[in-house]
N, C-alpha and C positions, 0 to 999 in steps of 0.2 A: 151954197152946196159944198158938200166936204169931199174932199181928194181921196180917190180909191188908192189905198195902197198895197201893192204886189209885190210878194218875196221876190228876189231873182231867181230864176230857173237853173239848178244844181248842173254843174257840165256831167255827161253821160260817165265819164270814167272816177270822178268823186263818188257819185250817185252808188254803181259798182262797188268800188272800194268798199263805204260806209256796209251795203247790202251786206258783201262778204263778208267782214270783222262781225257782223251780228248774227250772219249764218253759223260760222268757225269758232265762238267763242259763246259759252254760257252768259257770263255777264262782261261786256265792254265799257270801259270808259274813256270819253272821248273829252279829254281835260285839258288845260291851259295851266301852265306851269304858276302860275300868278294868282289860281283861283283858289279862296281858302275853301270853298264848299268843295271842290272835285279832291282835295288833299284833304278834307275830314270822310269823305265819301271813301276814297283809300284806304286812310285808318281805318275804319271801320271795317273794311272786307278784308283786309291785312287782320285784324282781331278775331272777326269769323273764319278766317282760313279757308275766306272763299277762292274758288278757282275765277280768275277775274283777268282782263289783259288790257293793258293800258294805253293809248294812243297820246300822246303829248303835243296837238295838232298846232299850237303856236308855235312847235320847234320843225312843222311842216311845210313846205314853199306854196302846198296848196290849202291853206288852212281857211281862208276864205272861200273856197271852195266847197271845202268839207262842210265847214257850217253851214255854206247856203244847202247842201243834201240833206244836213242834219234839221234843220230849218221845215223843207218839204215832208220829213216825216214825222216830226215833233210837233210844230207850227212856232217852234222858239226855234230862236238864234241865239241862245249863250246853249252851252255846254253844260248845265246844270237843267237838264229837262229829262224825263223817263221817257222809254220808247214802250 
C-alpha cells in the first residue's frame, strides 16, 4: 500500500500575506534569489515593461511558510508555478 502524502497546512498569516500581494499587484512574483527561471521570468516583464512586484521569499524569515501558502494554491512547492 503506498503512503498518502499531505502538503502542510500554510499558517493563517502567510496564507493572508500571499492572498494580499495577489489581490494589490497585477502580476506578483514570488522568487528565490538562486532561481534562474524566476530571473529569466524578470527579464522578461523588465523587457515588456510590465507593472510586476517582486517578493524575494528566501531573503524572508518566513519563506517556508510562504511556500507551504504558495503550495495550497498552486499544488507546487518551488516558486516557478502560475496561479
Amino acid at each position: 500500500m503506498g503512503l498518502a502524502s499531505s502538503a502542510p497546512a500554510p499558517d493563517e498569516s502567510s496564507m493572508k500575506w500571499v492572498d494580499e500581494m495577489i489581490h494589490e499587484h497585477p502580476v506578483v512574483v514570488f522568487s528565490k534569489t538562486t532561481c534562474p527561471y524566476c530571473s529569466e521570468a524578470k527579464k522578461i516583464l523588465e523587457k515588456a515593461n510590465s507593472d510586476y512586484k517582486t517578493h524575494e521569499i528566501n531573503k524572508m524569515d518566513n519563506c517556508s511558510q510562504i511556500q507551504d501558502a504558495l503550495q495550497s494554491k498552486t499544488g507546487a512547492r518551488t516558486v516557478c508555478s502560475q496561479i
